[in-house]
N, C-alpha and C positions, 0 to 999 in steps of 0.2 A: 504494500500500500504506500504511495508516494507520501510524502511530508508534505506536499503543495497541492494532495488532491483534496476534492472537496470531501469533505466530514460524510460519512456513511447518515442517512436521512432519518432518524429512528421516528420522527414527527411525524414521517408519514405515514405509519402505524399506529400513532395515535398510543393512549396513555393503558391500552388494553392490548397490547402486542404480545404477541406469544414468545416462545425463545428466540433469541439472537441468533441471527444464519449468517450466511455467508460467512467473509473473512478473517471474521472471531472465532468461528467455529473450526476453524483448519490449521495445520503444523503446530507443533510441539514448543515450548516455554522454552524449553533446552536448547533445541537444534538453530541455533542462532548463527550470521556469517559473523567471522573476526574482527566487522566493523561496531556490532553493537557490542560484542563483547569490549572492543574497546572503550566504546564511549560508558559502557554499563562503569568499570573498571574508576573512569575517570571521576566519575559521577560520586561512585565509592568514596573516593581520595576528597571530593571538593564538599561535600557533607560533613567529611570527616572535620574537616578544615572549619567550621561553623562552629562545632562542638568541643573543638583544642581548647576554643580560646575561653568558653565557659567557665571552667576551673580555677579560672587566675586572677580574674574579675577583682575581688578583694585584697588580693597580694600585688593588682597591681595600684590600686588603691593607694595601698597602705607603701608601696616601695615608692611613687612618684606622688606620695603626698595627693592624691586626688581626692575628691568626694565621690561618694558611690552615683550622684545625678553625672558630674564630669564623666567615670567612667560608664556611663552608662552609654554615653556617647559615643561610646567604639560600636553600638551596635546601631547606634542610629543613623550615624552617616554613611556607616556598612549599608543596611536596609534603605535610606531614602536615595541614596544612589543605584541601588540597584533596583527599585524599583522606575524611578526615573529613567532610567538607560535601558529597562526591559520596551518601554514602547518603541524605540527605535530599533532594536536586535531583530528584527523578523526584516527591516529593510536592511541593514547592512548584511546579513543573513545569506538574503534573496539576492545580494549584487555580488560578492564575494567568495560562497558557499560554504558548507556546513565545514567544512573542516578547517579552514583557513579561520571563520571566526570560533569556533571552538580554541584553537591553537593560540589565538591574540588573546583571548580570555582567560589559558592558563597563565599564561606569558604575564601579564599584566598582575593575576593573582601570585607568581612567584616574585615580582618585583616588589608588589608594595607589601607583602606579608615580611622578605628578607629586611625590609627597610623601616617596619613598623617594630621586629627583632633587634636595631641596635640605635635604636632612638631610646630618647634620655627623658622625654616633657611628654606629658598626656596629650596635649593638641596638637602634639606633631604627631603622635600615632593614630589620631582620633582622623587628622586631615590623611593617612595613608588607607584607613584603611574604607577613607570612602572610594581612594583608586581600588581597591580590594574589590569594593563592592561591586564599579565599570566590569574588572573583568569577571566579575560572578556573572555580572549579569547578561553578558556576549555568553559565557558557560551552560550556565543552566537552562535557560529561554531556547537555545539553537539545540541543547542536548535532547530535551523532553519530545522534540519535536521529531529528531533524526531518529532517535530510537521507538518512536511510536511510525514512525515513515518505513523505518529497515527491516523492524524486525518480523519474522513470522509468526504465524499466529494472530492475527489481528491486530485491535486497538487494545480489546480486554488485557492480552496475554502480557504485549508492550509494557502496557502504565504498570503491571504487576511488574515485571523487569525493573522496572524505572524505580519503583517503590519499594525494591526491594533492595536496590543499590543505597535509595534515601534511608533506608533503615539500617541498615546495616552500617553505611557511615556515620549516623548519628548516635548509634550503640558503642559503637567502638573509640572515635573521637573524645567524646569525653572521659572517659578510663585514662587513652593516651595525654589527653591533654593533661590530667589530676598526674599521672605518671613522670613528664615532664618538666610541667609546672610545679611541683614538689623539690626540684632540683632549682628552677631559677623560671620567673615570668615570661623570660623569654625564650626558653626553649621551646612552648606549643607553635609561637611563631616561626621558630625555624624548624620545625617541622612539618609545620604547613608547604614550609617554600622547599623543603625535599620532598613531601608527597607529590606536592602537585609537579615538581619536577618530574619525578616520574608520572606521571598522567601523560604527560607534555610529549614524555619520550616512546609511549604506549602508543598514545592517540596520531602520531608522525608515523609510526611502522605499522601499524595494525590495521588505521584507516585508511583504504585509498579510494580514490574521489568517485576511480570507475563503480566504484558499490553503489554509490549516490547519484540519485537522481537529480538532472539540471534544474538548477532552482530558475522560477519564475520568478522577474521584477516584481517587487509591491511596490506599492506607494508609503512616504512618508506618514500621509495620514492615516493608514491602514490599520493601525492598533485605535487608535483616538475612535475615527469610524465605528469599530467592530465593538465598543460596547454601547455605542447605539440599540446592539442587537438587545431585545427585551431578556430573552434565556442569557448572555453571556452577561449584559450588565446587573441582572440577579444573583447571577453566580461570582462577581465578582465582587458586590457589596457585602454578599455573604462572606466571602474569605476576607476583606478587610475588617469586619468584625470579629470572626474568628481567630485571627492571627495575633489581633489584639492579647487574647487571650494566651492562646501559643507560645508568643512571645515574652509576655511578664511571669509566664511559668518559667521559661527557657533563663531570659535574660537578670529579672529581678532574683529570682529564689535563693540565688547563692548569697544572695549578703544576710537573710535572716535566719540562713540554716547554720551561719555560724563555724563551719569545718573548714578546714585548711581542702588546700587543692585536691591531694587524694580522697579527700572527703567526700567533696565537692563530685568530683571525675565517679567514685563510686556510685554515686546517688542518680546522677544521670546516666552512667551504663544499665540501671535498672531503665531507667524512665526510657532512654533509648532501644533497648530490647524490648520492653514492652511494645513499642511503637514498631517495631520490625516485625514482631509477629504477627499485631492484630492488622497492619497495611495488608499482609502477604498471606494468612491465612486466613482470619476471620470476614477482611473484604470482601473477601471474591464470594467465600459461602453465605454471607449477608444477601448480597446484591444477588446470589442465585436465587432468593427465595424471596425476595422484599423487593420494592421501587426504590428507585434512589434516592428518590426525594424524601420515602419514609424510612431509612437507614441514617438520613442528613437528622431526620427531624426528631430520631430516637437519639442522636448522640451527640447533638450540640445541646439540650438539656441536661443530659449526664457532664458533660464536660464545664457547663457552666455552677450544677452542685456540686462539682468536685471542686471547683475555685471558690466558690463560694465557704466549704466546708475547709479550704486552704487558710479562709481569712479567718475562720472561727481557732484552729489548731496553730496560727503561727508562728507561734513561742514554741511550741512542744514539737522539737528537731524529728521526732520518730514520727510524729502525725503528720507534719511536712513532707516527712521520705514518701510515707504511703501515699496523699496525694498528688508526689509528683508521677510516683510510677503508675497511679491508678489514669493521670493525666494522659500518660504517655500510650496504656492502651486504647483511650479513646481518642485521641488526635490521629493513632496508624489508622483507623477506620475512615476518621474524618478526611484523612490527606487524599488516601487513596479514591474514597465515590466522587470527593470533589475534583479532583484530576480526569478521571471517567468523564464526568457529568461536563466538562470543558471541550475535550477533545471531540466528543458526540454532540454540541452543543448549538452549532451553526454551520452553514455550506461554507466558511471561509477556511481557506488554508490553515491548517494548523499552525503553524508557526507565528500567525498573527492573531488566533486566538489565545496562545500559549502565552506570547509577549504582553497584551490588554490584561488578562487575567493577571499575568504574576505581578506584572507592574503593581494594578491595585492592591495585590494582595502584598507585597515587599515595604509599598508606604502605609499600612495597616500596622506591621511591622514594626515601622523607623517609629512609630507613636507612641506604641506600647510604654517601651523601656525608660523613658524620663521622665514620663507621666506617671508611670507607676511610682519611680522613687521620689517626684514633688507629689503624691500624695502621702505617699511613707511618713515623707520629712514633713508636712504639714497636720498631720491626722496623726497615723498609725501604721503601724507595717500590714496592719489589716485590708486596711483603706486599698493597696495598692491591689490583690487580690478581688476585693469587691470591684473594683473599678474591670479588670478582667473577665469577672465573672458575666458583671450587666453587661457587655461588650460582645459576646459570646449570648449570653438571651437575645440581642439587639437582632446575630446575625440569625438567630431561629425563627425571629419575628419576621421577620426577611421570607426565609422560604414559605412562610406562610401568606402572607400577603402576596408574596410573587410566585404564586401555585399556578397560575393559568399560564406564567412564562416560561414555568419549569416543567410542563409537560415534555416539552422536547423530550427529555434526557430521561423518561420514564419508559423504558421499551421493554420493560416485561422483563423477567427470570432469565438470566444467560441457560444457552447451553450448557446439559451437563457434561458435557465432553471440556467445553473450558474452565467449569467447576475444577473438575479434576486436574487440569493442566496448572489454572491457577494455585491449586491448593498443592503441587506437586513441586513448585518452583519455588515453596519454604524449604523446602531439602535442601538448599542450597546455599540457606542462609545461615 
């Protein structure tokens, strides 16, 4: 299935459609070419890369003199840059092609990660790593797309690939980051700039272009456009709300749980694994039995009591743990049907619905993290939690009121032939 064809129609089966045929229903999760494994690989590495730096968060604090709102800033100029830089990723994309901006993307994340490693002042790492952020966002936007384009097996089997790369970098990242970070703050960042080295060296040998199909020019305006679309700019308020959420778990949690880095890095290899299994296995058998809409609509209420129940326990470190990792199982479900429900979403190129989406969904993001700790700092450590929590009701309210948009992405029970495919490719993780 090409990156630049149009989206499989599911609308026009209407919100009572039987299993999913065609191109979802055919080849194997496994039987991939060299090229997605590569990108899968890199994907690994650049997740990973997200979750180093978790760990250090208060050691860097505390070694450059900063405030936990200052550093909170390393995640925000990360996030609202790459959310900003994702609208344009589908046109530079489309002119240059998928491997060439994959490749500037690592390039760019090896630079400003080595450079963000032997700075001295929180606003010079805070200003790198919004370059971080550029090449995350050439990275990720062009990736989800090539590997929903390459791989066999369909869309279904792809975004499982795809999410199963996200999990597993985001399980293992923060360990190594607690692992690193224990040694000195800046070890996670130079180990970001040798993972992704190696991506860089993977994605050069392993990808070649003959795999990939000629990209079609977009237009500039072709993201901005595309959430005009009623189903995409639904699904994309939603993930700006949710992320809110996502994110104040992700980014604020370490300052009130209190534990030094290995601490820190253990608590989110929980939260992380969590998130790996329920993207890779519980997804796919959710969505074979349930609408997606009613799988969105059963677990952004869970996810909003679980933050909810975060701001009640925030003093008590072990109630903390278990809401971050009870977080982490329902965010893999969440990532995964929202990615589903995008890619199936509209007749436009993927790549242009993937850039419109992430983008809202990355400045959703950038907002979380400061906000949460000028509420901290104003209120309570609770405060920053509830604020999460409503944030997260806000985006359930969402698919409720945009229920007639969200038909689209309702096309009935997968295949159990991709059940099984899907639920087969956690063996791998």
């Amino acid at each position: 299935m090409n990156a630049h064809a149009p989206a499989a129609g599911p609308a026009a089966a209407g919100p009572a459609a039987g299993p999913a045929a065609g191109p979802a229903a055919t080849g194997s999760i496994l039987k991939q070419s060299k090229a997605v494994w590569a990108i899968a690989f890199a994907c690994v590495v650049a997740f990973m890369g997200i979750g180093l730096v978790d760990p250090i968060l208060p050691a860097i604090a505390g070694s450059l003199r900063a405030t936990p709102a200052q550093t909170e800033l390393l995640f925000t100029s990360y996030l609202a840059v790459t959310g900003v830089a994702m609208f344009f990723t589908s046109w530079v994309s489309s002119r240059i092609g998928a491997k060439r901006t994959l490749l500037i993307g690592l390039a760019l994340i090896v630079v400003f990660s080595v450079l963000a490693a032997v700075s001295n002042d929180v606003w010079t790492i805070i200003d790198f790593r919004a370059g971080w952020g550029l090449g995350n966002a050439l990275f990720i936007s062009t990736a989800l797309a090539t590997i929903v384009g390459a791989a066999s097996g369909g869309t279904a089997s792809a975004i499982i690939l795809y999410e199963a790369a996200l999990g597993l970098g985001i399980a293992i990242g923060p360990l190594v980051g607690g692992l690193l970070g224990s040694v000195s703050w800046r070890g996670p960042f130079f180990g970001v700039t040798t993972l992704m080295a190696i991506a860089f060296v993977a994605v050069v040998v392993l990808l070649k272009t003959s795999g990939l199909e000629k990209p079609t020019p977009t237009k500039l305006s072709a993201p901005f456009r595309a959430l005009a679309h009623p189903t995409l700019a639904a699904l994309a308020a939603t993930a700006l709300f949710y992320n809110i959420g996502f994110f104040v778990l992700l980014a604020y949690t370490p300052f009130p749980l209190g534990f030094g880095a290995l601490g820190i890095g253990f608590t989110f290899f929980g939260w992380g694994v969590g998130l790996a299994v329920t993207s890779v296995w519980v997804a796919p058998m959710l969505t074979a039995r349930l609408r997606r809409t009613t799988v969105l609509r059963i677990a952004l209420p869970l996810l909003a009591l679980d933050l909810f129940a975060a701001a009640v326990v925030v003093r008590s470190p072990a109630g903390l743990i278990v809401c971050v990792v009870v977080g982490g199982l329902v965010l893999g479900v969440l990532n995964t049907v929202l990615t589903e429900c995008v890619m199936e979403a509209t007749d436009l190129p993927r790549s242009v619905a993937s850039s419109a989406y992430s983008a809202v969904r990355f400045i959703g993001g950038a907002i979380a993290p400061p906000v949460a700790t000028l509420l901290a700092d104003a209120y309570s450590p609770s405060a920053a939690y509830v604020f999460a929590g409503t944030s997260v009701a806000v985006a359930f309210v969402v698919t409720i009121v945009a229920a007639r948009a969200l038909r689209r992405v309702d096309d009935g029970p997968e295949a159990s032939r991709v059940e099984a495919e899907a639920i087969s490719a956690g063996e791998v993780v």
